[in-house]
C-alpha positions in Angstrom: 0.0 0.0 0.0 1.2 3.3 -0.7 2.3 5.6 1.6 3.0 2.8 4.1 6.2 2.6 6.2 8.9 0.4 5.5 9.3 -2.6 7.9 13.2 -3.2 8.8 14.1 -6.0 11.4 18.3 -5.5 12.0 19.7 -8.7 13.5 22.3 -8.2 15.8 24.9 -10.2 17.9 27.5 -8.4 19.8 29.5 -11.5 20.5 30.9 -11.5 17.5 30.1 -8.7 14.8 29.9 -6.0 17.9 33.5 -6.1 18.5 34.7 -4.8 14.7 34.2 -2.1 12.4 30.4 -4.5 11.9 29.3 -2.6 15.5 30.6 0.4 14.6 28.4 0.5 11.1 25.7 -1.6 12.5 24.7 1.5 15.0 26.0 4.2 13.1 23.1 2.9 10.2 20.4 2.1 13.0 20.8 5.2 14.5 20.0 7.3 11.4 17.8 5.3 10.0 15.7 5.6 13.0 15.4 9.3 12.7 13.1 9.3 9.1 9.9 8.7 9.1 9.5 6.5 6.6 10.4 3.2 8.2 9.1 1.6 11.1 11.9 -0.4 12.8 12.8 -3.4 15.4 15.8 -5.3 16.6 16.7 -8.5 17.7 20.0 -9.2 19.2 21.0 -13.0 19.4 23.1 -14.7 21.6 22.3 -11.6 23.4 24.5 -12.1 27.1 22.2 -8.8 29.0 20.0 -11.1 29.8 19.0 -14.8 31.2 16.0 -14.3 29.8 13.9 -13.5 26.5 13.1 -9.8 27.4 11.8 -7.0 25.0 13.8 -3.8 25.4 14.1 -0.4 23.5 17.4 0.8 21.8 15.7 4.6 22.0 13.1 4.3 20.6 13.4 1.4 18.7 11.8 -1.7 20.1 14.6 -4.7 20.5 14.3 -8.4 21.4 17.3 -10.1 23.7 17.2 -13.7 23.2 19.8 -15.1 25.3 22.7 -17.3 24.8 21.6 -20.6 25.8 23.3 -22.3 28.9 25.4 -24.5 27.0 27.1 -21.5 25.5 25.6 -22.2 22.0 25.4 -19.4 19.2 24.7 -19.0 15.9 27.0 -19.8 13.1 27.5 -20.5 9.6 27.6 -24.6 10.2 25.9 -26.8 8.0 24.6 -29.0 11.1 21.6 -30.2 12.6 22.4 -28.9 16.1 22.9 -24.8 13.7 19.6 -25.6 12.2 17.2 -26.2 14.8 18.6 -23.4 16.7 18.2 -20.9 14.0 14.8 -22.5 14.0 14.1 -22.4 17.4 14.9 -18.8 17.5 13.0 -17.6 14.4 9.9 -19.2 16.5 10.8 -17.1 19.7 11.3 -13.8 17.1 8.2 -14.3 15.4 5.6 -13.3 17.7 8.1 -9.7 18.3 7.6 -9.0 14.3 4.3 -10.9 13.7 2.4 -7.2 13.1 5.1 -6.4 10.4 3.1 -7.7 7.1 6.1 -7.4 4.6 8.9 -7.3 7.0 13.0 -6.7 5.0 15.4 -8.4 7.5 18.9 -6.8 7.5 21.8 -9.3 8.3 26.0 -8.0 8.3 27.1 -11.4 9.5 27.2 -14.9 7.5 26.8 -16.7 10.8 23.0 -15.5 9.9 22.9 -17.7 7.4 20.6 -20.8 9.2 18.6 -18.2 10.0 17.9 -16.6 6.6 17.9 -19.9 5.1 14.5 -20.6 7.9 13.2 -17.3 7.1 13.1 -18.0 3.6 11.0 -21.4 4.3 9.1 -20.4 6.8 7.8 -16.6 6.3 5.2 -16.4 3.2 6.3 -12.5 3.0 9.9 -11.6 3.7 13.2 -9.5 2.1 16.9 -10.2 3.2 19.2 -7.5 3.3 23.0 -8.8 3.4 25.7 -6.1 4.1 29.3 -7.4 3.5 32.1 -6.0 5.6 34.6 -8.6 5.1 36.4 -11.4 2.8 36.5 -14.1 5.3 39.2 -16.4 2.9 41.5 -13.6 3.1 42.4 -14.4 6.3 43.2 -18.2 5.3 44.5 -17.6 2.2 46.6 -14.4 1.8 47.0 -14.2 -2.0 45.3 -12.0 -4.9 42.0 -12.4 -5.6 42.5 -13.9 -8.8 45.4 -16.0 -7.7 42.9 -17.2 -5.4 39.8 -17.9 -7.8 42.2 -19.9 -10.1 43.6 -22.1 -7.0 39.9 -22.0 -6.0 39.6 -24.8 -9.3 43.0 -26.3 -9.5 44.3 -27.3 -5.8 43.2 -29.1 -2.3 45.1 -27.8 0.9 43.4 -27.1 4.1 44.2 -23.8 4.5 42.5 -23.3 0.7 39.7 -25.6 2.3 38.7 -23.4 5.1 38.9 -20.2 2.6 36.7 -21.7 0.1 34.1 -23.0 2.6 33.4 -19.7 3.8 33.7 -18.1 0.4 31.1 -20.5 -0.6 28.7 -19.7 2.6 28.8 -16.0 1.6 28.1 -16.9 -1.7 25.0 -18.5 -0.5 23.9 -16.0 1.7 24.1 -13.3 -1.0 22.5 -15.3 -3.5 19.6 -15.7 -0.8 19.2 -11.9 0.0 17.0 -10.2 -2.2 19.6 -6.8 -1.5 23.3 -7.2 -1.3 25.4 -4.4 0.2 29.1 -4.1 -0.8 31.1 -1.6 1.3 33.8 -1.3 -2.1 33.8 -1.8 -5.3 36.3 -4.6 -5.2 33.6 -6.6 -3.4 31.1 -5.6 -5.5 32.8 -6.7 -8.3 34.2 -9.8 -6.6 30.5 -10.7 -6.4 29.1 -9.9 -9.7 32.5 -11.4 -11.4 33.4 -14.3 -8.9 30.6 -15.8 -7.0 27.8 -15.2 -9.8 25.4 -12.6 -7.8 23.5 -10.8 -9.9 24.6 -7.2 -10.8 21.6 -5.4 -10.5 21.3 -6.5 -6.7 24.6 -5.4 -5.6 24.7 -2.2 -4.6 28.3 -0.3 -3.2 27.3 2.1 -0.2 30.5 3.6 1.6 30.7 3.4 5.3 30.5 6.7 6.7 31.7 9.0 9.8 28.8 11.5 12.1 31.9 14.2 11.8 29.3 16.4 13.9 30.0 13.8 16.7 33.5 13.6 16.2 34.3 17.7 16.8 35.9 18.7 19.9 35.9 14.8 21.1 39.6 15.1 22.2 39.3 17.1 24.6 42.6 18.5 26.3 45.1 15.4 26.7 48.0 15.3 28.5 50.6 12.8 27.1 51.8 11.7 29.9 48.9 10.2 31.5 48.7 7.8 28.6 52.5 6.6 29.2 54.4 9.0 26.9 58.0 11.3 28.0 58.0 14.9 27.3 59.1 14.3 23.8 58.2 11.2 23.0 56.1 10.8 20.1 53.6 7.8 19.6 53.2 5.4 15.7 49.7 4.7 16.0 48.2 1.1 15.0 44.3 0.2 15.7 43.0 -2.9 14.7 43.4 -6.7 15.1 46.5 -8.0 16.2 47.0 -10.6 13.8 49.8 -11.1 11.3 47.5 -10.7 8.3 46.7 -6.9 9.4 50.6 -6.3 8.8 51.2 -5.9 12.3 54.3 -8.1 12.1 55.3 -5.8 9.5 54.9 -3.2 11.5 56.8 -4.1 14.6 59.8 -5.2 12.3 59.8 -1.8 10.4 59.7 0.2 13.8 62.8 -1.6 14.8 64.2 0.2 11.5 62.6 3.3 12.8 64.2 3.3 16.1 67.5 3.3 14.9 67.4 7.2 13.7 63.8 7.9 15.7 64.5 6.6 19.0 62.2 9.0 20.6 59.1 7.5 18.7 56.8 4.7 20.5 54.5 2.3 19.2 51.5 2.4 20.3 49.3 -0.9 19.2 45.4 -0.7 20.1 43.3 -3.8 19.9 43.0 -7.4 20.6 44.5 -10.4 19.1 47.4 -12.5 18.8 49.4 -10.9 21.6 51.7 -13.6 22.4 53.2 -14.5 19.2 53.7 -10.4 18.4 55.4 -9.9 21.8 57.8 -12.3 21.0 58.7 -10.3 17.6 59.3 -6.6 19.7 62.6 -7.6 21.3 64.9 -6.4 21.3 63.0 -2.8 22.0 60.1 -4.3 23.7 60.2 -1.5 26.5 59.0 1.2 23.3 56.6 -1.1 22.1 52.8 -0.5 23.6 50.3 -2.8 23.2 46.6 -1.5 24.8 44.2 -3.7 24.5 40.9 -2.8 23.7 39.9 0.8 24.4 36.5 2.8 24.6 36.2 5.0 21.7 36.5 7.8 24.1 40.1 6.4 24.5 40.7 5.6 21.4 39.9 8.7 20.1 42.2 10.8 22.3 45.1 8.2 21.3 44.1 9.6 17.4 44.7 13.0 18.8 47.8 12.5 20.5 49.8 10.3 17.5 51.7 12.0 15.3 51.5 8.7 12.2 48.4 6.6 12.1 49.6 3.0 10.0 47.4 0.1 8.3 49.4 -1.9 6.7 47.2 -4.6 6.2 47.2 -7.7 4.0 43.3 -6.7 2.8 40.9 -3.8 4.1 37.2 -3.0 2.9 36.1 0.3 4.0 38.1 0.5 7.2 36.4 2.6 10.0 39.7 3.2 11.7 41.0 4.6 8.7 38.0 7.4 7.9 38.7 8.1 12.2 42.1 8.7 11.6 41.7 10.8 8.4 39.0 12.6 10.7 41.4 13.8 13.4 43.9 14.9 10.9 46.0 12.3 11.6 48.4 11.5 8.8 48.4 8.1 7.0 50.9 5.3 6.0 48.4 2.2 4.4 48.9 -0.4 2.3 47.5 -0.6 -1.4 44.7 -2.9 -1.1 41.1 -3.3 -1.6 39.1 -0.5 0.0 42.2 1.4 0.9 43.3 1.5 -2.7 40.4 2.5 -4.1 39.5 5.4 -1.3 42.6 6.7 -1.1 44.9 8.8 -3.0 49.1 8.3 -2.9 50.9 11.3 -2.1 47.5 13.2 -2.2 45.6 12.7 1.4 48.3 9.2 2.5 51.2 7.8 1.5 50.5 4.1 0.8 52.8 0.9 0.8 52.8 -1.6 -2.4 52.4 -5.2 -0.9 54.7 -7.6 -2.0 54.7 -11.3 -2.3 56.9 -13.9 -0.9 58.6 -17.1 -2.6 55.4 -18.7 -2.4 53.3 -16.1 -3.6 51.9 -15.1 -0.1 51.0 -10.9 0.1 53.7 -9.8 2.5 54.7 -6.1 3.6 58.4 -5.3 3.1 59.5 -3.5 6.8 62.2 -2.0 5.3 59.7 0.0 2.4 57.0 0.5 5.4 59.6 2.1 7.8 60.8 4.4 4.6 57.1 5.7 4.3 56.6 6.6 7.9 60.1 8.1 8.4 59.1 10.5 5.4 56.2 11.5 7.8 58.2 12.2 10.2 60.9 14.2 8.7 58.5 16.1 6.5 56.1 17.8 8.9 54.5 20.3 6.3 54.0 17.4 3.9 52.6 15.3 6.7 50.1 18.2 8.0 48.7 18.7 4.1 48.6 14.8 4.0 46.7 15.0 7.3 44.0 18.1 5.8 43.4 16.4 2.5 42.3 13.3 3.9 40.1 15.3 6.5 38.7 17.4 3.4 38.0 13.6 1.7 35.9 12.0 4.6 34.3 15.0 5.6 33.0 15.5 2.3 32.3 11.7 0.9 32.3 9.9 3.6 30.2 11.1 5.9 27.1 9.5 8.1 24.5 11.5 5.9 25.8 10.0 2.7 25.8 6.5 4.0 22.2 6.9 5.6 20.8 8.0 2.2 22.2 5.5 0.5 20.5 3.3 2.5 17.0 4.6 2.3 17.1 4.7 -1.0 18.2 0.7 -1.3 15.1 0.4 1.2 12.6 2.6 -1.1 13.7 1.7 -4.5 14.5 -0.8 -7.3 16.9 1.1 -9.1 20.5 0.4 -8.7 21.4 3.7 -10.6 20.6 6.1 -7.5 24.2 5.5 -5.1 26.7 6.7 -8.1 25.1 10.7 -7.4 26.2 10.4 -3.6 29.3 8.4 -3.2 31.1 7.7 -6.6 31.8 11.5 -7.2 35.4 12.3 -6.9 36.2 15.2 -5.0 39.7 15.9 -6.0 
């Protein structure tokens, strides 16, 4: 009927996409969708560890459903198993009476561990849209080559670390060719999908991620060093992300050894969770200016953006990072690598200096230290270059990607059929 309100269900679970750029979007998205007028909109979180209980809440003034994590620790995932399927059943029974006034309702999902679910929804509901966003290329963190290295060993070879990449390539093939939307966060997975995996072009749509700079002014606040660890003059090399090799944090550590060798009154500073053990072991010998933090509060994190004078990302593949549009929001300068998302966002020499990854003797993607640490020691002997690096990447987010882009790009993919309507908002180059 015309003139009706859109019906949006968001599925949520904090236990696993909550903790990554997924959380970040996931709210960012709710948040301003909730403010038009043209949808109506509920939430269930799953898994859901608030409560011991299945309790109906409000997220403002969105209504939400917690269904709890069952006593034996059980939750979702992408397993092809009977135990996975009759609790993605058993949950879409406990949802349904939370949505049952919602007579055509579009389900939005960012996580493949939805996919039992969506698969139930799709059996059981005679009136019901999927929405998939994509965030992430799960194989690439089992199998660290090219994409089209990895599509031709995709057909030609049987190892188990190609095993475990293709099986969850496969499971987000499935659940894309199951949504009725799917939402790529670059072109390179947007392509990826049309090209690779055989999703249909015209129900792949690229939508940016995208910063509330309103939110972000002022946030720092006035900082003081060293409460946070730092001498008088000691500088901090920011990293924030997972600590895991394929994020280039190896890299990283071996290039600030370089570093410290003409820059011995830099720190780095590492911010996340991960592998701590095995990269602890690669900081000696200068372990004592080598930080790692844990996760932090945005609050936190944010005054860590303020206080660095480099931001890195060298990783081994990136969609549209979050940390990178923060850091490019607090004027941080920029040393990424040349992949994915990064490469296609950013500009070399222009708002970041970027760093080419190279490959290994068995064709691996690898990040030379010796090329990283040359890009960040140009940062820091070039101030001026640095500071215009810093403003053109500020100009970049503040203008393209921002939370008001992303939002109506969103109620547009909601409202419409076209697939024409995203290139006015977000394929426009500013420069």
């Amino acid at each position: 009927m015309e003139g009706r309100k859109k019906e949006i269900i968001f599925l949520y679970c904090g236990l696993r996409t909550g903790n990554f750029g997924a959380g970040s979007h996931f709210y960012a998205l709710l948040d301003g969708l909730s403010k038009s007028e043209n949808f109506k909109i509920k939430m269930i979180r799953t898994d859901s560890q608030l409560y011991r209980e299945v309790t109906v809440n409000s997220y403002g003034n969105i209504p939400v459903l917690d269904i709890p994590q069952p006593e034996n620790k059980l939750f979702l995932t992408v397993e092809d198993s009977l135990i996975q399927k009759t609790y993605a059943k058993r949950v879409l029974e406990i949802s349904y009476p939370f949505f049952e006034d919602f007579e055509d309702p579009f389900f939005v999902v960012n996580s493949i561990d939805y996919l039992n679910l969506v698969l139930e929804m799709k059996g059981s509901l005679e009136a019901c849209s999927i929405a998939y966003i994509h965030h992430a290329w799960s194989w690439k963190d089992f199998y660290n080559k090219p994409d089209r290295i990895f599509m031709e060993d995709w057909y030609t070879l049987n190892t188990p670390r190609l095993e475990q990449a293709m099986y969850y390539t496969k499971q987000q093939q499935k659940l894309a060719l199951l949504a009725d939307k799917v939402v790529a966060v670059t072109d390179q997975a947007r392509d990826f999908f049309v090209k690779h995996l055989g999703v249909a072009q015209n129900k792949v749509f690229k939508i940016y991620n995208g910063l509330d700079m309103d939110k972000l002014q002022g946030i720092d606040g006035i900082i003081s060093p060293s409460d946070y660890g730092l001498g008088s003059s000691e500088k901090a090399i920011l990293y924030c992300g997972r600590i895991k090799s394929e994020k280039g944090v190896g890299a990283l550590i071996e290039a600030f050894k370089i570093i410290h060798k003409t820059h011995p009154d830099y720190r780095l500073v590492l911010i996340g969770s991960g592998d701590f053990k095995e990269m602890i072991s690669k900081t000696n010998p200068i372990s004592a200016k080598v930080t790692f933090t844990g996760k932090l509060s945005r609050e936190e994190l944010f005054k860590w953006y303020g206080m660095a004078s480099v931001g890195v990302l060298p990783s081994f593949h990136e969609q549209c990072s979050f940390t990178a549009l923060e850091m490019a929001a607090h004027r941080l300068p920029m040393v990424i690598s040349a992949v994915d998302g990064l490469e296609e966002m950013y500009h070399d020499g222009l708002d970041s200096l970027k760093v080419q990854v190279g490959f290994d003797k068995d064709g691996f993607k690898t990040i030379f230290p010796q090329t990283l640490a040359e890009k960040i020691i140009t940062l820091i002997q070039n101030p001026e270059l640095a500071t215009q690096l810093a403003q053109n990447a500020f100009r970049l987010v503040s203008e393209k990607y921002t939370l008001d882009n992303m939002i109506r790009g969103y109620i547009e993919l909601f409202q419409t059929e076209s697939h024409e309507i995203y290139l006015k908002y977000q394929d426009k180059s500013i420069w």
